[in-house]
N, C-alpha and C positions, 0 to 999 in steps of 0.2 A: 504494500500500500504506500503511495507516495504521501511525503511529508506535505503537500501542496492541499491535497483534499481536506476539507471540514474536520476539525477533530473528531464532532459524534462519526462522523460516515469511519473514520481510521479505527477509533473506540470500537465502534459496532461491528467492524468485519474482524477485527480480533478475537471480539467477544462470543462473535456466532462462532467462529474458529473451535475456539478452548468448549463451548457449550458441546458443540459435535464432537471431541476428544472426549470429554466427561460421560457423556454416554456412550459413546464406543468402550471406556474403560466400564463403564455398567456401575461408576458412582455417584452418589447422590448431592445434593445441595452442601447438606451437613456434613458428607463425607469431606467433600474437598474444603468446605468450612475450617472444618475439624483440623485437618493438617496444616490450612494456611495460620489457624487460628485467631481468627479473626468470628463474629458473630453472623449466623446461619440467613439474620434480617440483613444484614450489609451488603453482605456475599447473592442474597438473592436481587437486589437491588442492582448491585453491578451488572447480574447476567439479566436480568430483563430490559437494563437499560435506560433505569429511570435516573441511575448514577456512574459517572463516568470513572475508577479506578484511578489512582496514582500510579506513577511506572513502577515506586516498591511495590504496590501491590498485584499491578500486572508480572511483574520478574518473580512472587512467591507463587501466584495464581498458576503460572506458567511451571514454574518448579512443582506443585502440587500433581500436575498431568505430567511430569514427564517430559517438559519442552524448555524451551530455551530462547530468548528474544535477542536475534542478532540483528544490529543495526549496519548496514551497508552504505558509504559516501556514496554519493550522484556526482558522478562526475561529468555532468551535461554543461550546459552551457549558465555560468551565475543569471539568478535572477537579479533586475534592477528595481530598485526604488521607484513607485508610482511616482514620486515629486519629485524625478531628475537628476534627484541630489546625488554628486559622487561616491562610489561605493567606498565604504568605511574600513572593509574588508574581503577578503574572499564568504562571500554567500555559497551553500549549497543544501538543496533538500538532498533527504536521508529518504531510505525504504526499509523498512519490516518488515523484519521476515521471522519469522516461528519455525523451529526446528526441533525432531524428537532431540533430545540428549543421548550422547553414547553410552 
């Protein structure tokens, strides 16, 4: 998912992501609750979407199933500043990617 889209839209195909791994593993809200340790109301909150995770909580959530969140540099071309202004620095979006762990 590129860094450039909407956070919810980046949030949410993650989220769908980890939800289809949680049932492919065949556990439940409170199981992966349980291990992130975190409360069963939170954790259901984040996978319906009504609340967007912090990245600690996406990288334990992701630990919890068995995955891994590698962040990959875009090496495309910098975006620029809508207002012109000279760039401050090297800009670049990032991509997400989830991966099982070895």
């Amino acid at each position: 998912v590129a860094m450039t889209a909407p956070i919810s839209l980046i949030c949410g195909n993650l989220i769908s992501t980890l939800v289809a791994r949680r049932h492919a593993l065949g556990l439940t809200q409170r199981d992966v609750a349980a291990i992130m340790r975190v409360s069963r109301g939170s954790f259901a909150q984040w996978e319906c979407g009504r609340h967007c995770p912090s990245l600690p909580i996406l990288i334990r959530w992701c630990a919890a199933l068995d995955l891994f969140i590698r962040f990959i540099p875009y090496e495309g071309r910098p975006r620029r500043d809508v207002r012109k202004q000279p760039p401050r620095g090297p800009r670049r979006s990032n991509v997400i990617k989830l991966q099982r762990a070895a």
